[in-house]
C-alpha positions as CSV (number, residue, x, y, z in Angstrom):
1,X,-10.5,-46.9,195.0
2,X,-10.1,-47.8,198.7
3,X,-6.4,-47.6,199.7
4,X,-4.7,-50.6,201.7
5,X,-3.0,-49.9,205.2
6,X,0.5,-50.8,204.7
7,X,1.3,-54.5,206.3
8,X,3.9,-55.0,208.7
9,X,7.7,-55.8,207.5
10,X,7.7,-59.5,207.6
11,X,10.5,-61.4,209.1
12,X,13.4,-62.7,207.0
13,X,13.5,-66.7,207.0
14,X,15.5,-67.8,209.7
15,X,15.8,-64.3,211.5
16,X,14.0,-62.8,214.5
17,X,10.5,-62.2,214.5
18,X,8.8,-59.5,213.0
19,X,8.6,-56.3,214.7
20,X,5.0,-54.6,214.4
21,X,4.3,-51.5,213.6
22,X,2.3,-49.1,216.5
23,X,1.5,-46.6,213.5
24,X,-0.1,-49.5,211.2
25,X,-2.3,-50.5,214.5
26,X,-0.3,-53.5,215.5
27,X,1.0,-54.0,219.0
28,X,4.5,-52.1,220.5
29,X,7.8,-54.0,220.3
30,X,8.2,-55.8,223.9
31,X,11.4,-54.1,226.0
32,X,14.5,-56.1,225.9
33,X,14.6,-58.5,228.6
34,X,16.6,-57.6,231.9
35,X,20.2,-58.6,232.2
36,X,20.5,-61.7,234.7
37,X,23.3,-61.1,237.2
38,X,24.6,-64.8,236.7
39,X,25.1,-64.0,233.1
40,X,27.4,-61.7,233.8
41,X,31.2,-62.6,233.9
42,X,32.4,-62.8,237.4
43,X,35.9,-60.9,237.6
44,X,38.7,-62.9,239.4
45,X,41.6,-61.8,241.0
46,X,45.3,-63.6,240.7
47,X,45.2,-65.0,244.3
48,X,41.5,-66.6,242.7
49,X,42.6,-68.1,240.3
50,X,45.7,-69.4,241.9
51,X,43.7,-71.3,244.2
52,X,41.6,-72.4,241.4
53,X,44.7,-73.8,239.8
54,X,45.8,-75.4,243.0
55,X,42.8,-77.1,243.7
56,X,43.2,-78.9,240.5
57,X,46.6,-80.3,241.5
58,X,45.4,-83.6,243.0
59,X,49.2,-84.6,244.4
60,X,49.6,-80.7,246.0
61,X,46.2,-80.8,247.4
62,X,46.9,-84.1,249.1
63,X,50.5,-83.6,249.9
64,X,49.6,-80.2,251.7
65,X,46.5,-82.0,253.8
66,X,49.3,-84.7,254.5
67,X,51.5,-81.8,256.0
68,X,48.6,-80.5,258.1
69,X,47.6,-83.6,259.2
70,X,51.0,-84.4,260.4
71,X,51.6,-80.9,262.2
72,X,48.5,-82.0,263.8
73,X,49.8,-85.0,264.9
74,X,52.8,-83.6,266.6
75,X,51.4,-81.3,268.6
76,X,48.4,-83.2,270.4
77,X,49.9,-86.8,270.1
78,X,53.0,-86.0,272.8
79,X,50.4,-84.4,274.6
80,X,47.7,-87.3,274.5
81,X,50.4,-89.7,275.0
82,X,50.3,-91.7,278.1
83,X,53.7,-92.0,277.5
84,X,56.4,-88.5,278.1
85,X,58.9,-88.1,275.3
86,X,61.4,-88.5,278.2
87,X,60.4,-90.9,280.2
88,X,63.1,-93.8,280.4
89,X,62.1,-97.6,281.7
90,X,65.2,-99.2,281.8
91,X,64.1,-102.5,282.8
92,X,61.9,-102.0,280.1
93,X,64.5,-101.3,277.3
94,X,64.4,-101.7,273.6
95,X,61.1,-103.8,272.3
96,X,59.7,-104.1,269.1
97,X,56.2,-102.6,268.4
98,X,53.3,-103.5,270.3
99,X,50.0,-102.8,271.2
100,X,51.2,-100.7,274.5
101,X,53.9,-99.4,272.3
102,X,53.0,-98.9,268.8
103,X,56.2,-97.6,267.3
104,X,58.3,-99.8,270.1
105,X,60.7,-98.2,272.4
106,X,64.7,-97.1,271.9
107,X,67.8,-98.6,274.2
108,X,66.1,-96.5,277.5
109,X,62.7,-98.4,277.5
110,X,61.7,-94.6,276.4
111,X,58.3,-94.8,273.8
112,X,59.2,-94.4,270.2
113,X,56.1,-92.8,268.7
114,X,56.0,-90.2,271.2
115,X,59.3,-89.1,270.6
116,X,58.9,-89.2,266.7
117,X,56.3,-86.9,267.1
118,X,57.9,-84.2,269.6
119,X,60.7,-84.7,267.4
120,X,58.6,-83.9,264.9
121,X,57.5,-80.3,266.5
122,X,61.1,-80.0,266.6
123,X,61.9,-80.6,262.7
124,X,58.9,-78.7,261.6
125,X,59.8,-75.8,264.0
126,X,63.4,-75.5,262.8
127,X,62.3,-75.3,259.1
128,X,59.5,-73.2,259.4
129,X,61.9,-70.5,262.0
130,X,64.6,-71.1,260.0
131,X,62.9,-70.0,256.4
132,X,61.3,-67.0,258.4
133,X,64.6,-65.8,259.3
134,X,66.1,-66.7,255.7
135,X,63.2,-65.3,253.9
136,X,63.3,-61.8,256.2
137,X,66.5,-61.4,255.6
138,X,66.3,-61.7,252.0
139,X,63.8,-59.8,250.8
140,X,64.7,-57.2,252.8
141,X,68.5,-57.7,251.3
142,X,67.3,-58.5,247.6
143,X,64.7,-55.4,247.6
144,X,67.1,-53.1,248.5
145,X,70.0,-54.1,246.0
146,X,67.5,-54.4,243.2
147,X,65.3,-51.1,243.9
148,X,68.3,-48.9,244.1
149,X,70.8,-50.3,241.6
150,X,73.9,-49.6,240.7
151,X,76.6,-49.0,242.9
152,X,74.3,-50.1,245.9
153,X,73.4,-53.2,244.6
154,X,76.5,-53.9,242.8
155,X,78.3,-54.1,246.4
156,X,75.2,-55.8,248.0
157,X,75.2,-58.7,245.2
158,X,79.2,-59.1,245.4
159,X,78.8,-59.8,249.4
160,X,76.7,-62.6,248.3
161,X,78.6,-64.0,245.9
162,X,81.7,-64.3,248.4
163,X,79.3,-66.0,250.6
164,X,78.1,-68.4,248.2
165,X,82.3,-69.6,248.0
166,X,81.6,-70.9,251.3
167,X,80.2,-74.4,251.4
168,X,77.0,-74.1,253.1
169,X,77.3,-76.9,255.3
170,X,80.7,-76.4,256.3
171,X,79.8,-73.1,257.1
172,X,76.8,-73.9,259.0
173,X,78.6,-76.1,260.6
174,X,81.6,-73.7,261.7
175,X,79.2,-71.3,263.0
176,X,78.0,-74.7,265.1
177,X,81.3,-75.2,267.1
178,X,81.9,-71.8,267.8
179,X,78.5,-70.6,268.9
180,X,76.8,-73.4,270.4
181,X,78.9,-74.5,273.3
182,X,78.5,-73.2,276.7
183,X,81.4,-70.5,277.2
184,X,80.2,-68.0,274.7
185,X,78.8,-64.4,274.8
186,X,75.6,-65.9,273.8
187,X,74.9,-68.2,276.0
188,X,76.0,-66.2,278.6
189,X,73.0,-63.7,276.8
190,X,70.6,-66.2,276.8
191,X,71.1,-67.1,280.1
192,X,70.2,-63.4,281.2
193,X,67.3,-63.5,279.0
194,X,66.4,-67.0,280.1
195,X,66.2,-65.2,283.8
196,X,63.5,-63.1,283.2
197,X,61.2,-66.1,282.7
198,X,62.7,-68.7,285.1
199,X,64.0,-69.0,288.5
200,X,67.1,-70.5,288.1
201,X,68.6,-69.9,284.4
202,X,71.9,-71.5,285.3
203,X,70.3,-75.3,285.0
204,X,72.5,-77.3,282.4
205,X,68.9,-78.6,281.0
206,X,68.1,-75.2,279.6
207,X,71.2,-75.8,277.3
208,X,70.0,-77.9,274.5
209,X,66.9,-75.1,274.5
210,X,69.8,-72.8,273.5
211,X,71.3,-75.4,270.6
212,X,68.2,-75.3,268.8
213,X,67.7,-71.3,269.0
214,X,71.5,-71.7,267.3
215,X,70.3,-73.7,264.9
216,X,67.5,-71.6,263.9
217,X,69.6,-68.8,263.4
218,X,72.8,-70.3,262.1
219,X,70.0,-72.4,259.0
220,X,67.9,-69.0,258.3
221,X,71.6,-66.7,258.5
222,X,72.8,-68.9,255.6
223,X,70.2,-70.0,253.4
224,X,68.9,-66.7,252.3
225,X,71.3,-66.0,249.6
226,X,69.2,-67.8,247.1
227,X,65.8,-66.0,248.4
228,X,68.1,-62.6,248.4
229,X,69.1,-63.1,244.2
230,X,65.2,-64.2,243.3
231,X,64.0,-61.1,244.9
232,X,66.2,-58.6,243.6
233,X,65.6,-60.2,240.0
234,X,61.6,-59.4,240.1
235,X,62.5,-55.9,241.7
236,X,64.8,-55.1,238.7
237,X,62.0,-56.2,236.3
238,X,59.2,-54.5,238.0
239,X,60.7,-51.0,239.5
240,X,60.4,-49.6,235.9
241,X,55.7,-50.3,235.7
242,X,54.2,-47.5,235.4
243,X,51.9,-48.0,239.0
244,X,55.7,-47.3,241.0
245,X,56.4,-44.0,239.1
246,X,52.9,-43.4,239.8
247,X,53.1,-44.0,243.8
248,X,57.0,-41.9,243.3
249,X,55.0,-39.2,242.0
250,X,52.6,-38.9,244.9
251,X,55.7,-38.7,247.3
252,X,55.6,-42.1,248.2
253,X,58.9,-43.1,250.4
254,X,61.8,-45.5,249.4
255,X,60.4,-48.3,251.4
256,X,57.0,-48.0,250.9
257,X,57.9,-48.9,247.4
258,X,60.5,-52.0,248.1
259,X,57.8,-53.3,250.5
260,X,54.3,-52.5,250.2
261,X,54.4,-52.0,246.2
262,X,57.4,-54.2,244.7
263,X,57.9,-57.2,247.2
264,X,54.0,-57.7,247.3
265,X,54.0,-58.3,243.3
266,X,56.8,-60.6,243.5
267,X,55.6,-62.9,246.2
268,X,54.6,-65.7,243.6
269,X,58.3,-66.7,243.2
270,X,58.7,-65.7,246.7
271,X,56.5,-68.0,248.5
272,X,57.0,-70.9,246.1
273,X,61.2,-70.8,246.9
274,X,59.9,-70.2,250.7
275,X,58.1,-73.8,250.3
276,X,61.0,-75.4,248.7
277,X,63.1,-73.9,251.6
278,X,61.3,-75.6,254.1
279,X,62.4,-79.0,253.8
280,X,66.0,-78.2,252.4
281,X,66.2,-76.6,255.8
282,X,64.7,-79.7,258.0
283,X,67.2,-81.9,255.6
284,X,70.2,-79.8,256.9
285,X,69.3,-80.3,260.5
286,X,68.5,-83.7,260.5
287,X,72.2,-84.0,258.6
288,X,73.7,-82.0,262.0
289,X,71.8,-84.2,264.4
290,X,73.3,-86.7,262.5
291,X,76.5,-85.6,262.9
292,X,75.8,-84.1,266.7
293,X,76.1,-80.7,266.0
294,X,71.9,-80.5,266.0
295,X,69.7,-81.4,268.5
296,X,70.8,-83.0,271.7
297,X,69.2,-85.4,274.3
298,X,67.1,-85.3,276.0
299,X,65.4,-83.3,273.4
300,X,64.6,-84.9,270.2
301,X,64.2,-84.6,266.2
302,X,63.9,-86.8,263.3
303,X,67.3,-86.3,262.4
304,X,68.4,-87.1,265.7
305,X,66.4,-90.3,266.3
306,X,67.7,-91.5,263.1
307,X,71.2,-91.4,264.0
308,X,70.4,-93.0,267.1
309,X,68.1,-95.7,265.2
310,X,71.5,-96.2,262.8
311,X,73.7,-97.1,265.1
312,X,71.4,-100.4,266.0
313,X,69.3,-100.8,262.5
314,X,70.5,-104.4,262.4
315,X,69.0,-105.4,266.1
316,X,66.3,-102.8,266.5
317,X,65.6,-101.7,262.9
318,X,62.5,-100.0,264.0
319,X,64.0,-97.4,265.9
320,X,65.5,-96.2,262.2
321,X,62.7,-97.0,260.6
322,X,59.7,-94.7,261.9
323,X,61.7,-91.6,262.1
324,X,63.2,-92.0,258.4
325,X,59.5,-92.4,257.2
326,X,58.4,-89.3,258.6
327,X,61.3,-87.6,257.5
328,X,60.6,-88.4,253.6
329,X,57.2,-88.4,254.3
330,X,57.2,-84.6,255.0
331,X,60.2,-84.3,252.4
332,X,58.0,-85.5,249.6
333,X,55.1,-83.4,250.7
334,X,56.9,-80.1,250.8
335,X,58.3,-80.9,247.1
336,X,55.0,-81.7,245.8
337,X,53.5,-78.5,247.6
338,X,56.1,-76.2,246.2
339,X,55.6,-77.7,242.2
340,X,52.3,-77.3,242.5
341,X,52.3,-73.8,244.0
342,X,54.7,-72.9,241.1
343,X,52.4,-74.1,238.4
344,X,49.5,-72.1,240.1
345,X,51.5,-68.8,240.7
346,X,53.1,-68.8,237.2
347,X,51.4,-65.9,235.6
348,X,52.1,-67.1,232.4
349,X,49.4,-69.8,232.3
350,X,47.1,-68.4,230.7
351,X,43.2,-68.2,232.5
352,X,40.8,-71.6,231.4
């Protein structure tokens, strides 16, 4: 009685194939097939997919190309301009938009679109300073308070809150009057500073220079209390995670910690107040040139070519109209930049 060679295990319906067996004579099992490297799940980092967020944001995608488009704009077109920002034809005087003047000229015969647009390096330059100064001034304030706590941060937070009793713009525009004339301490400084660059640092024309260096500091030394409060609040949350007990432990120093280890992992809130700054910042100085406590001639901004364009909107409406435009124009950008950086920083929106 012949015996019979065992047959291989047959496959169960519907399952993988049948594996043979190399003592029954049939052929080896094949090796698993290699691991393809675009199978494998590609880690991403929180800057990653922030930018993968943003990118989805049609209106903050388009508003920030706007605002980079228009920064453009202000610096080459004065400079491309056949026409200086300055340069008065008073036989000329105030036209209407034309081909040789596309935006039209003010009361001087001076051309309107190349003033919009060096008042425009102006604006942008006085919110993007300004914010700097705010936003160094409170991170450094509202790191401190919050890493340290208690009696520290209870005397740091109560200086705020006097200062928040203040009206801003009433203190803003205090500090104005009494700093920005030409019989103070400071001009007197800048004036000596001035001389290192220039031969003769006494010329009245270097004065409206020294306004807008007033305004930059006055704008950023006021509108960092808010920054100072967001910042201490994500210190306070993070200072007790585990990863700054482990730097403490390895003898890292006080501000090592605020700034290299705490402020770094709060900088979502950070930078998305820092946008919303911006133009809160440019609206506050177009309101002084409004007033004119901002920019003086022959220097210009947006806020201050309004004004002027107000005073006449009902016989040369243009000279109103252009500046406003740009003003809300950038306005509207920076608010549609700063929602959607918020909805792409806010880590709790879960990964897609």
């Amino acid at each position: 009685m012949s015996s019979v060679a065992p047959s291989p295990r047959a496959a169960a319906p519907g399952g993988p194939p049948a594996e043979a067996d190399p003592a029954a004579g049939g052929a080896a099992p094949r090796p698993p097939a290699p691991l393809r490297l675009d199978a494998i799940e590609q880690g991403s980092s929180l800057g990653r997919d922030a930018w993968r967020r943003l990118r989805k944001n049609r209106a903050a995608v388009a508003s920030g190309a706007v605002l980079v488009a228009m920064i453009v704009a202000c610096v080459l077109v004065p400079e491309l301009s056949s026409y200086r920002y300055d340069a008065a034809d008073l036989k000329l005087g105030a036209q209407p938009p034309s081909l040789a003047h596309w935006m039209g000229t003010d009361y001087f015969g001076r051309d309107l679109m190349a003033r919009v647009f060096f008042g425009g390096r102006i604006s942008f330059a006085v919110g993007i300073v300004a914010t700097l100064v705010s936003f160094a001034i409170g991170v450094s304030w509202g790191g401190v308070a919050g890493y340290f706590g208690g009696k520290i941060d209870a005397i740091m937070m109560r200086i705020v809150d006097v200062l928040y009793a203040f009206p801003f713009l009433i203190l803003v525009i205090l500090l104005m009057v009494f700093f920005a004339n030409d019989q103070t301490v400071l001009y007197r400084a800048f004036q000596a500073v001035l001389g290192l660059m220039v031969e003769d640092p006494s010329d009245p024309s270097y004065f409206p220079i020294f306004q807008i260096v007033v305004v930059f500091a006055a704008l950023g030394g006021i509108s960092w209390l808010t920054m100072a409060r967001i910042v201490r609040g994500q210190v306070i949350a993070l200072r007790s995670q585990p990863f700054v007990e482990s730097a403490r432990s390895i003898g890292v120093g006080h501000a090592a910690l605020i700034f290299r280890h705490l402020v770094p992992n709060a900088l979502g809130p950070i930078i998305v107040y820092t946008t919303l700054t911006i133009p809160e910042v440019m609206m506050t100085e177009a309101f002084l040139s409004f007033l004119g406590l901002g920019t003086q001639e022959p220097l210009s901004s947006w806020g201050l070519l309004a004004s002027t364009g107000a005073d006449a909107m009902d016989l040369f409406p243009w000279q109103l109209i252009f500046p406003a435009l740009m003003l809300a124009l950038t306005l509207i950008c920076f608010n549609f930049l700063g929602d959607g950086l918020r909805d792409a920083l806010d880590p709790r929106i879960r990964k897609d």
